[in-house]
C-alpha positions as CSV (number, residue, x, y, z in Angstrom):
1,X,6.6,5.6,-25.9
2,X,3.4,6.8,-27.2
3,X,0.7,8.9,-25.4
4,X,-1.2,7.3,-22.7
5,X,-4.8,6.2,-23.6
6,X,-6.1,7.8,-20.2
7,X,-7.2,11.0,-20.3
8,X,-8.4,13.4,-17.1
9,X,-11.6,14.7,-16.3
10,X,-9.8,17.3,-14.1
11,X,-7.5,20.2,-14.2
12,X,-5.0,19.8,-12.2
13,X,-3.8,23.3,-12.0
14,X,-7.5,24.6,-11.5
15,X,-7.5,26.4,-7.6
16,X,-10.7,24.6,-5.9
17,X,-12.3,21.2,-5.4
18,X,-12.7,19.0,-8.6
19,X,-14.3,15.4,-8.6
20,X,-14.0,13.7,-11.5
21,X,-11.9,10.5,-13.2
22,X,-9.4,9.2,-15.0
23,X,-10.7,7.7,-18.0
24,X,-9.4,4.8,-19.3
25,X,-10.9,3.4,-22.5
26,X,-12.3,-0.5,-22.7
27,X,-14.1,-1.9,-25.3
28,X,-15.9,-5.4,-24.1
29,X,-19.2,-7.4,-24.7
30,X,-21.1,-5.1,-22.3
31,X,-20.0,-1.8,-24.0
32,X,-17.9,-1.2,-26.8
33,X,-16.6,2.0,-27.0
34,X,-16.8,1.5,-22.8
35,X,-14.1,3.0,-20.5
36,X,-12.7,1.9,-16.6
37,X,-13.5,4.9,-15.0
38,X,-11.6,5.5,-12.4
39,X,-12.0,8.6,-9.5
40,X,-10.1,10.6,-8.2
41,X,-10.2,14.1,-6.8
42,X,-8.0,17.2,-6.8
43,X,-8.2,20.0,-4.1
44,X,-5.7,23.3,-5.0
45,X,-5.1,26.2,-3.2
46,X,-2.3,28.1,-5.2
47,X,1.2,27.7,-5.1
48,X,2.9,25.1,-2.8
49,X,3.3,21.4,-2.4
50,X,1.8,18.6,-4.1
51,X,1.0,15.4,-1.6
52,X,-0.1,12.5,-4.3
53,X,-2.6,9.8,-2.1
54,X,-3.9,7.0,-3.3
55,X,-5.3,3.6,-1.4
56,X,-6.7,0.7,-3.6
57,X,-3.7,-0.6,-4.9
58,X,-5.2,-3.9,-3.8
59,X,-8.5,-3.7,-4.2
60,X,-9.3,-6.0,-1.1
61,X,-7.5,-2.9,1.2
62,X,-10.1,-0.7,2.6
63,X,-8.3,1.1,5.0
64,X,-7.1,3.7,2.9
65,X,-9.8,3.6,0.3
66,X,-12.2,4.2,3.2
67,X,-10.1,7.4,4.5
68,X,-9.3,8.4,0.9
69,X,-12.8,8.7,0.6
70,X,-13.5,10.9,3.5
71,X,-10.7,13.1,3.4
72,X,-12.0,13.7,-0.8
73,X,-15.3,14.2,0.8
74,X,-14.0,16.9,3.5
75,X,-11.1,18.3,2.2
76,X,-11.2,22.2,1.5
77,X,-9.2,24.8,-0.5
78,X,-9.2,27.2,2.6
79,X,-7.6,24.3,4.3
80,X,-4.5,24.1,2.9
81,X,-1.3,25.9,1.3
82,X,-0.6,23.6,-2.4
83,X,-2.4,20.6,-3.7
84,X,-3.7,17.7,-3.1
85,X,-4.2,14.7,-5.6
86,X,-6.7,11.8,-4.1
87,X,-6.6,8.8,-5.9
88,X,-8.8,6.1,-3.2
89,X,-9.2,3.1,-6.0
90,X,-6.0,2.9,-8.0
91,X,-7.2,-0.2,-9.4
92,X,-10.9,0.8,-9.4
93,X,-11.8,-2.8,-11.1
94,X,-9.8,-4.6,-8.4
95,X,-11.9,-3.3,-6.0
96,X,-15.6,-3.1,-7.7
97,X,-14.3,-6.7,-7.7
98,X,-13.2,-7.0,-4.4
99,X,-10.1,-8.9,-5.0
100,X,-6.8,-8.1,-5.1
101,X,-5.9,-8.2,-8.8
102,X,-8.1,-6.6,-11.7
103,X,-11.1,-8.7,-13.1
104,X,-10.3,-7.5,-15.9
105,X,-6.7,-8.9,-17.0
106,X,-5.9,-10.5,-13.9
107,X,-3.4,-7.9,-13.3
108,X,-1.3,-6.8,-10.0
109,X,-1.2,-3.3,-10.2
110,X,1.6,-3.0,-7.7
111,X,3.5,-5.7,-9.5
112,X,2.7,-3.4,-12.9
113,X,5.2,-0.5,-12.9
114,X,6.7,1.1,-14.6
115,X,3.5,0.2,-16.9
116,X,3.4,-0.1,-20.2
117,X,1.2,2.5,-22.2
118,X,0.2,0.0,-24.6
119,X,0.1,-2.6,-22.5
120,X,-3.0,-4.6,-20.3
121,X,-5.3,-2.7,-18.7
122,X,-3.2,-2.8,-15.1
123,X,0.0,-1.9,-17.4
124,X,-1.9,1.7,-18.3
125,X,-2.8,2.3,-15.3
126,X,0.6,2.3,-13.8
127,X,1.9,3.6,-16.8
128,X,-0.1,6.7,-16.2
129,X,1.0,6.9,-12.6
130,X,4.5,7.0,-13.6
131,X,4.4,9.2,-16.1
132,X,1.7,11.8,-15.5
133,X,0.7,11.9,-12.2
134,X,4.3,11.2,-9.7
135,X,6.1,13.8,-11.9
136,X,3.5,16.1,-10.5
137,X,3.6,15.6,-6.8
138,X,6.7,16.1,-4.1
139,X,5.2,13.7,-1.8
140,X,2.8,10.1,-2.4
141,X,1.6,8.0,0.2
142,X,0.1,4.6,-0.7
143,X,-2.3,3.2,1.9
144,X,-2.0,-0.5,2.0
145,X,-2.9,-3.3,4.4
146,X,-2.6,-7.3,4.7
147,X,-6.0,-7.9,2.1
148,X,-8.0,-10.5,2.3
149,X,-5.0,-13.1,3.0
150,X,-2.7,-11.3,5.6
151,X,-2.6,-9.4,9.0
152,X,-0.3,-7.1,9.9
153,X,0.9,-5.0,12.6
154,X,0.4,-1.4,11.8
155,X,3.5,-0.1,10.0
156,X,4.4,2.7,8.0
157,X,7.2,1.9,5.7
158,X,10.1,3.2,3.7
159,X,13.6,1.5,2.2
160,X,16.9,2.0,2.4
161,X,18.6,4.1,-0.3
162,X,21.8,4.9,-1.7
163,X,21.4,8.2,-1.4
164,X,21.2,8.2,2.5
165,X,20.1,12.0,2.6
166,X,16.6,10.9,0.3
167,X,16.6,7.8,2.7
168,X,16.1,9.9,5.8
169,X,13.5,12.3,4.6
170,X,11.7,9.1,3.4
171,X,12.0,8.1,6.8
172,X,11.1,11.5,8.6
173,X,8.1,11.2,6.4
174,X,6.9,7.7,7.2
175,X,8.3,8.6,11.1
176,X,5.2,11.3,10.9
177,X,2.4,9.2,9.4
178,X,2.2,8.2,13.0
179,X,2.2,4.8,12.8
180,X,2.7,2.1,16.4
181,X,5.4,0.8,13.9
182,X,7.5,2.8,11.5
183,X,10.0,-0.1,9.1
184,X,12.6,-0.3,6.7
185,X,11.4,-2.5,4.6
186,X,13.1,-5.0,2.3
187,X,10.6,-5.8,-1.1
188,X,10.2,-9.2,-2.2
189,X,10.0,-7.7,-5.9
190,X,11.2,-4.2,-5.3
191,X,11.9,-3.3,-9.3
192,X,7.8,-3.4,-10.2
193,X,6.5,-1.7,-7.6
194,X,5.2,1.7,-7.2
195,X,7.5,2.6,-4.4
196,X,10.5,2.1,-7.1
197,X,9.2,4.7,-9.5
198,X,8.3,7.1,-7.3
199,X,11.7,7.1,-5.2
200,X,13.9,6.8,-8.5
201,X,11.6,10.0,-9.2
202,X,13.3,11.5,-5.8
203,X,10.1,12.3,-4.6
204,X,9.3,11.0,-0.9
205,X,7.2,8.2,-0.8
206,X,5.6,6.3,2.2
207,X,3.6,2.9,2.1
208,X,1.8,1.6,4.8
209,X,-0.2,-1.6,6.3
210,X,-2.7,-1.3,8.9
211,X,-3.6,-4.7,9.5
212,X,-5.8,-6.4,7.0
213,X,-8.5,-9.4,6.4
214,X,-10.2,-7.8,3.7
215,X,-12.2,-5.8,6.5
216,X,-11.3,-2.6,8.6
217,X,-12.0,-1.7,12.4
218,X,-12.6,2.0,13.7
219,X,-9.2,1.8,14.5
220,X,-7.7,1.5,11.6
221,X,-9.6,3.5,9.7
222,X,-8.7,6.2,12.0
223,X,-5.6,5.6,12.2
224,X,-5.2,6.4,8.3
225,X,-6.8,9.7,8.5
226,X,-4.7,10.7,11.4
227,X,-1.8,9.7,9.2
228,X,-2.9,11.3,6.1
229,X,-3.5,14.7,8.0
230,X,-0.3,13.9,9.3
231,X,1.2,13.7,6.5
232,X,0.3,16.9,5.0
233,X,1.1,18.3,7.8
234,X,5.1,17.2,7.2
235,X,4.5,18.4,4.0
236,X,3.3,21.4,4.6
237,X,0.0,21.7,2.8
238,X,-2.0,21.5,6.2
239,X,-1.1,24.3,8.9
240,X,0.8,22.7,12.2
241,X,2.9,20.1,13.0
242,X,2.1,16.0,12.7
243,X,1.1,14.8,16.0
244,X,3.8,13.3,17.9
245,X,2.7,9.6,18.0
246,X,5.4,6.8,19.8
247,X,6.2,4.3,17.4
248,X,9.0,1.3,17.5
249,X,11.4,1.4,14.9
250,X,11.5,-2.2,12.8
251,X,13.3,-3.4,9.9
252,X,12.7,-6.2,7.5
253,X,16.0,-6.5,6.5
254,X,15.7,-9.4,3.8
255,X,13.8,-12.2,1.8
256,X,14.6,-14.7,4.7
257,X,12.2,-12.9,7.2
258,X,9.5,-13.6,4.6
259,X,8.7,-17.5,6.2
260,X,7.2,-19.7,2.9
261,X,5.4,-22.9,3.4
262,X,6.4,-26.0,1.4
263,X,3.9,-27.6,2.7
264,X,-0.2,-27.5,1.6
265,X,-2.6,-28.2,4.7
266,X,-3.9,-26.5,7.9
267,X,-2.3,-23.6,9.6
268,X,-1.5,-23.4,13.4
269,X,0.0,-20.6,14.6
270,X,2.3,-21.0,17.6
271,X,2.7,-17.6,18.6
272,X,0.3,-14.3,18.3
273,X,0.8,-11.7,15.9
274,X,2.8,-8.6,18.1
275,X,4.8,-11.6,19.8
276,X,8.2,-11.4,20.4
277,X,10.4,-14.7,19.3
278,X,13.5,-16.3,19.6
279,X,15.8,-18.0,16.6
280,X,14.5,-21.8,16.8
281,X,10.9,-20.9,18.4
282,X,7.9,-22.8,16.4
283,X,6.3,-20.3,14.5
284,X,3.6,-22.6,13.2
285,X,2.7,-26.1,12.1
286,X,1.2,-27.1,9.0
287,X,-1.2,-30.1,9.5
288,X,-1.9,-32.5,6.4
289,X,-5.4,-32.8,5.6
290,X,-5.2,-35.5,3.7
291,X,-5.0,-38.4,6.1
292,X,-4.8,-38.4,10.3
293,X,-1.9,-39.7,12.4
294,X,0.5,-37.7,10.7
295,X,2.6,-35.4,12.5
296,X,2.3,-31.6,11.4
297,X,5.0,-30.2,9.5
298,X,6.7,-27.6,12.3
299,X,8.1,-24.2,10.9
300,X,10.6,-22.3,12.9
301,X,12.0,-18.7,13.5
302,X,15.5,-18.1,12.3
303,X,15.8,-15.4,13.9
304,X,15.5,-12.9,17.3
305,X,12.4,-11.3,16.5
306,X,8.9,-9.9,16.3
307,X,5.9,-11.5,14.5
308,X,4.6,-8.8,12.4
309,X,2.2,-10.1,9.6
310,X,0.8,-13.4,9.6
311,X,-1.3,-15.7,7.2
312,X,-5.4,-14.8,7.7
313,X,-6.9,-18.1,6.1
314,X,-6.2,-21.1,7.8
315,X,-5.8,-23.1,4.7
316,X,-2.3,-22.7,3.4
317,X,-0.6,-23.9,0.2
318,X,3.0,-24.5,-1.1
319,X,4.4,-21.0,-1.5
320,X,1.9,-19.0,0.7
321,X,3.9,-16.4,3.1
322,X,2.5,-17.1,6.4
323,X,4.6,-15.8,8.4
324,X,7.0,-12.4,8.4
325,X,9.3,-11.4,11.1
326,X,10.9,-7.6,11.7
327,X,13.8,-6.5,13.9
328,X,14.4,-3.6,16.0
329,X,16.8,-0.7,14.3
């Protein structure tokens, strides 16, 4: 595979603060010899671990980009023991864009990996990740929430593994993060995501999703900084232990929790997100807009328990998730 086209304004083995960008060239109406630009900063303080944290996967997910951008606006070499690589906008057009796929090529970065060097835009870009910037660290975290079109439950998240050793110090780490939820979490399309190249790396990888709506609150925004300081603190780049936060342990064990309309109309939720449900309960009814005295179209839960992302909009279309359900572990 050739070269990647991206290059890095940074050093990465410089000791101090650097700002700068990964540069990705784009030639288009507006600019043609034009790059994507896309920050990113680097904070070294000699020898020690490498935590890799990025947010704007999605670039309708503010939680982490917001606290990504704080922590690359606070965060001192005196601070810490290693080095820390901040990446807040992975896909920086995604989120100049404010949607959750690049403008650009209409790309899903976290549907993109292992990437393709010569590829899309979105395939270099995770191309880049794979191959420059994961070998590099022994920990990443990837900050992600529900969007524009899901809510969520604040979870941090791992998978199960083969190698059940790896498995539990993927769970120790998300366990710290310091989530009210820490999952096992089955992927819908587990072999293009980030999570998969960074774990078949063996490095320890954490995602979360702190709630969503294509907003944030001052709760969830503070809840991922306490995570990401909690974080390095497991890792051992800050001084001191992760505060101990209680969190229920969850599991979505399989494509079945994942409830898909097949129906195209209006949304009623018959339960609350957090609620706890039995195998058979209504989950929600879909209501036809297209004429009245029809009877909605009822969805149920097939299983024992707890509503933990939901559908924002209220419009929802054949093949929408609306609806995902975890189990305690």
């Amino acid at each position: 595979m050739q070269d990647s086209p991206i290059t890095a304004t940074v050093d990465f083995d410089r000791d101090g603060v650097q700002h700068g960008f990964l540069k990705l060239p784009h030639s288009h109406d507006g600019s043609a010899w034009g790059n994507v630009m896309i920050p990113i900063t680097v904070v070294r303080n000699g020898e020690g671990p490498t935590a890799l944290l990025s947010g704007g996967n999605h670039g309708d997910e503010y939680e982490g980009i917001t606290a990504l951008l704080k922590l690359a606006n606070r965060l001192q070499p005196e601070q810490i023991t290693g080095r820390v690589i901040i990446v807040p906008m992975l896909n920086h057009p995604a989120v100049l864009n404010g949607s959750r796929t690049s403008p650009l090529d209409g790309g899903n970065l976290n549907r993109a990996f292992p990437g393709n060097s010569a590829g899309t835009l979105t395939e270099k870009i995770a191309d880049y990740l794979t191959r420059y910037l994961v070998p590099l660290c022994d920990l990443a975290l990837d900050i992600h929430s529900g969007g524009r079109t899901l809510d969520l439950l604040p979870f941090a998240a791992t998978h199960r593994m083969a190698d059940r050793e790896f498995e539990a110090r993927c769970l120790a780490a998300a366990t710290a993060f310091g989530a009210p939820y820490t999952l096992f979490m089955a992927e819908l399309e587990g072999d293009v995501l980030y999570d998969s190249v960074v774990e078949a790396g063996g490095k320890v990888f954490v995602s979360t999703e702190l709630r969503g709506g294509g907003t944030t609150t001052p709760e969830t925004v503070a809840l991922a900084e306490r995570g990401v300081d909690n974080l390095l603190r497991f890792a051992g780049i800050l001084p001191g232990d992760p505060e101990v936060v209680a969190s229920q342990a969850l599991e979505i064990p399989g494509s079945e929790y994942y409830r898909v309309s097949e129906h195209r109309g209006l949304l009623e939720f018959a339960v609350a997100l957090g609620d706890a449900v039995r195998a058979g309960d209504v989950l929600a009814r879909v209501h036809s807009l297209e004429r009245t005295g029809e009877a909605p179209v009822e969805y149920y839960a097939p299983c024992d328990g707890l509503l933990i992302g939901r559908r924002h909009p209220a419009l929802v279309n054949v093949g929408d998730t609306f609806a995902v359900l975890a189990v305690p572990r």
